[in-house]
PDB file of N, CA, C and O in Angstrom:
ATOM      1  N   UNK A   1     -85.318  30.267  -4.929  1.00  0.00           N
ATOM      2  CA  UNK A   1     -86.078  31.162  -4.063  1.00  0.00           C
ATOM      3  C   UNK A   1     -86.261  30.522  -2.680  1.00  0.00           C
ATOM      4  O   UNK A   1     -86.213  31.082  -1.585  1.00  0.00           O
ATOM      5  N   UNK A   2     -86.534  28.918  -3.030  1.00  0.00           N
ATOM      6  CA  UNK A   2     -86.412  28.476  -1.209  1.00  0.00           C
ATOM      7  C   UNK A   2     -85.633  28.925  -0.394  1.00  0.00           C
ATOM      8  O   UNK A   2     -85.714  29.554   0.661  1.00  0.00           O
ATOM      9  N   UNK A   3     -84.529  28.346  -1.285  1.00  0.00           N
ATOM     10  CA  UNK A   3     -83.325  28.499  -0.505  1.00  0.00           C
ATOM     11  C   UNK A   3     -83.149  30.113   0.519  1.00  0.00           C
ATOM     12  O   UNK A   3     -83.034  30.401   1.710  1.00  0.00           O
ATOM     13  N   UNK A   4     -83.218  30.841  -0.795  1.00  0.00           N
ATOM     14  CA  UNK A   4     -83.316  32.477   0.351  1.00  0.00           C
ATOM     15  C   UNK A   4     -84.054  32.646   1.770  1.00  0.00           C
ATOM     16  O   UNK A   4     -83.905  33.311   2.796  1.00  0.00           O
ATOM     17  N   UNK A   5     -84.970  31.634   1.236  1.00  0.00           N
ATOM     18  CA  UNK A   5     -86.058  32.098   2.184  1.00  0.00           C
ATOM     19  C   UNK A   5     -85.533  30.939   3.858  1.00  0.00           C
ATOM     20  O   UNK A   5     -85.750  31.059   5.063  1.00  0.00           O
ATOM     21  N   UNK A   6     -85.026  30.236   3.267  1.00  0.00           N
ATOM     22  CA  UNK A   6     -84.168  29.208   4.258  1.00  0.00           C
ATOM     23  C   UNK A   6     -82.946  30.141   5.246  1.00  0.00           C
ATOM     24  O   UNK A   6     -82.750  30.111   6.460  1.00  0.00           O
ATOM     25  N   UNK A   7     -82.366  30.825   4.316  1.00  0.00           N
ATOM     26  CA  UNK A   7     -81.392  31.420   4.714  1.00  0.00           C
ATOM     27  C   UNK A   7     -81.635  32.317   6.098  1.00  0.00           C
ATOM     28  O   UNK A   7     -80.955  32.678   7.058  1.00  0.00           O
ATOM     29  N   UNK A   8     -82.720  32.433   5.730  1.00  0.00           N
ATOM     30  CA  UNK A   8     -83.624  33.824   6.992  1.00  0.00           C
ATOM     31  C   UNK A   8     -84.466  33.544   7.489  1.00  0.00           C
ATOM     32  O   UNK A   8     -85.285  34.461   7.536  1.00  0.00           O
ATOM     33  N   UNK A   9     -84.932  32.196   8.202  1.00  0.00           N
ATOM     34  CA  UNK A   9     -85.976  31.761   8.848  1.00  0.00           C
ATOM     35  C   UNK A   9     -85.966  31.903  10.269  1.00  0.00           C
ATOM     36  O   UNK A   9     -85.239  31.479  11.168  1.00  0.00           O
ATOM     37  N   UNK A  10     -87.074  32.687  10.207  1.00  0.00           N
ATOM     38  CA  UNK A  10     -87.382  33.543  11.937  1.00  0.00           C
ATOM     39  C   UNK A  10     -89.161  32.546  12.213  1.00  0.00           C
ATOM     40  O   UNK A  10     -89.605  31.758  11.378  1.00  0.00           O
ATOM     41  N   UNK A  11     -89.690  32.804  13.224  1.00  0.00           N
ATOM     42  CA  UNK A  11     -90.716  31.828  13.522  1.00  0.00           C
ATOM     43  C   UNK A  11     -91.813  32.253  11.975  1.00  0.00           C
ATOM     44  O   UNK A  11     -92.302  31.334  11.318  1.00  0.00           O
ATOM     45  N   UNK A  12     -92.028  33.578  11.637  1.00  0.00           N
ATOM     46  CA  UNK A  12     -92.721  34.128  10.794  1.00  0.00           C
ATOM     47  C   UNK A  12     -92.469  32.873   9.429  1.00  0.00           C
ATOM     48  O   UNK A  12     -93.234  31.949   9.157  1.00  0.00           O
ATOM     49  N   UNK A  13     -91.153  33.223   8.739  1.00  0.00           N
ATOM     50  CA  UNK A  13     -91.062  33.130   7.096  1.00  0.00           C
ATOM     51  C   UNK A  13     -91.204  31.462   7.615  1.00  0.00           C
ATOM     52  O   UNK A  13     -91.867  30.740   6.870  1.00  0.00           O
ATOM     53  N   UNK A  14     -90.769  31.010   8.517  1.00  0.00           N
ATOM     54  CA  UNK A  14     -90.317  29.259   8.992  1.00  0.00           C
ATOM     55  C   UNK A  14     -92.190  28.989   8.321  1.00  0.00           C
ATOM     56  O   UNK A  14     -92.553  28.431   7.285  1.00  0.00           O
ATOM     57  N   UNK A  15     -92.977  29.613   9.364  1.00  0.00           N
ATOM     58  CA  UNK A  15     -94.445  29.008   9.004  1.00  0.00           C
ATOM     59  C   UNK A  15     -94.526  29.327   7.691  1.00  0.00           C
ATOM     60  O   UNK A  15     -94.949  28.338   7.093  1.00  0.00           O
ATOM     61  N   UNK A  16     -94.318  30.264   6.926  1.00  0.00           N
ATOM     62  CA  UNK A  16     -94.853  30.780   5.920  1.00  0.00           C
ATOM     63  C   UNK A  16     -94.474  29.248   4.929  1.00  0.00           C
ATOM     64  O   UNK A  16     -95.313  28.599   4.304  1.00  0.00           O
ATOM     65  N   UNK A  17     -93.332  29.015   5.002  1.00  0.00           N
ATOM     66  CA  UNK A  17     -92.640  28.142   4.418  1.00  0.00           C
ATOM     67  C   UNK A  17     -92.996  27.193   4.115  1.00  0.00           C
ATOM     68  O   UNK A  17     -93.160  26.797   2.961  1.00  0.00           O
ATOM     69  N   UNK A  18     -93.263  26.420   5.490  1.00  0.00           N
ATOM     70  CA  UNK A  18     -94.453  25.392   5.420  1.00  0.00           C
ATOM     71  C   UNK A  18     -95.876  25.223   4.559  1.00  0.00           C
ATOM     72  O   UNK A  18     -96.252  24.376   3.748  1.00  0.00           O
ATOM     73  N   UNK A  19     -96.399  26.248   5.033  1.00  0.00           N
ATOM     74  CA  UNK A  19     -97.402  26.381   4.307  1.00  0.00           C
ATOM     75  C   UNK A  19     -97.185  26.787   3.181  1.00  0.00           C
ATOM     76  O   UNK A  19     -98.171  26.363   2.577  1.00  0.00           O
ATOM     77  N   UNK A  20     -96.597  27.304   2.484  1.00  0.00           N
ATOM     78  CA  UNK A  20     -95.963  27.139   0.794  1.00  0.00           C
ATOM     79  C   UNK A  20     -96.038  25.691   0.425  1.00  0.00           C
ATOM     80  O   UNK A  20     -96.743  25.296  -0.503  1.00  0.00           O
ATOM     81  N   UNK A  21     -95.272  24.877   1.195  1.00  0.00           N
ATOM     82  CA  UNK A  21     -94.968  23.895   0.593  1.00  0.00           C
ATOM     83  C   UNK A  21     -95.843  22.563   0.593  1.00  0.00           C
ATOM     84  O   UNK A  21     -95.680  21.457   0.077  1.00  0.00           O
ATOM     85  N   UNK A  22     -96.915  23.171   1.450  1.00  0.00           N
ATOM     86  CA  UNK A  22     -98.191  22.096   1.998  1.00  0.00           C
ATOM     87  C   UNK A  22     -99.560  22.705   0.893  1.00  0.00           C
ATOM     88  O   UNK A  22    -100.559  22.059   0.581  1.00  0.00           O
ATOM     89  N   UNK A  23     -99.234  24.025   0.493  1.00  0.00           N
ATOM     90  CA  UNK A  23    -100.013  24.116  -0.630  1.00  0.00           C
ATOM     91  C   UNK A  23     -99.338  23.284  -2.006  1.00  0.00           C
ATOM     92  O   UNK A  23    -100.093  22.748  -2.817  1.00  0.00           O
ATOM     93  N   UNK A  24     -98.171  23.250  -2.132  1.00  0.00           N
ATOM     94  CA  UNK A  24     -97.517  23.073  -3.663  1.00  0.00           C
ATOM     95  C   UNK A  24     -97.939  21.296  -2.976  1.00  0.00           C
ATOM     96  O   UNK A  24     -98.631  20.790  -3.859  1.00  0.00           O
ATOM     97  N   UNK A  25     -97.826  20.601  -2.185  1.00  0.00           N
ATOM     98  CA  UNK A  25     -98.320  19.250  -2.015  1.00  0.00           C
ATOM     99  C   UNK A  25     -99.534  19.321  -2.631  1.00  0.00           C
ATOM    100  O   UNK A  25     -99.702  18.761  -3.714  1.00  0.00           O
ATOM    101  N   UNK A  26    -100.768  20.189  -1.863  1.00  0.00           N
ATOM    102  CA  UNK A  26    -102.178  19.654  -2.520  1.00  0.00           C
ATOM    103  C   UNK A  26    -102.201  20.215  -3.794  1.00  0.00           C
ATOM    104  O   UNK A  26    -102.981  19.801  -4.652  1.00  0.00           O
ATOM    105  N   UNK A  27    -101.633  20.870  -3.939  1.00  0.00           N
ATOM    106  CA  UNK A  27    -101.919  21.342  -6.043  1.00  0.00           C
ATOM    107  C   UNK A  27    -101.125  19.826  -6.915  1.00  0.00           C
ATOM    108  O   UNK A  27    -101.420  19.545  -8.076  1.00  0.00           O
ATOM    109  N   UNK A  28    -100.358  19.201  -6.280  1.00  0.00           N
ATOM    110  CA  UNK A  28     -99.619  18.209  -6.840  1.00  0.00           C
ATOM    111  C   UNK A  28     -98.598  18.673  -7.627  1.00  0.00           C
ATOM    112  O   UNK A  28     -97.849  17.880  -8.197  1.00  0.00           O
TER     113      UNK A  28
END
């Protein structure tokens, strides 16, 4: 599913992304 979301990164999904992955950091 990253990956898709890689595929199509406009300024929007780019942040979204981040912050996906800065939540899945603090959940551990």
């Amino acid at each position: 599913m990253e990956a898709e979301l890689d595929k199509g990164v406009d300024c929007q999904s780019g942040f979204r992304l981040a912050a996906r992955r800065r939540l899945a950091k603090n959940k551990g």
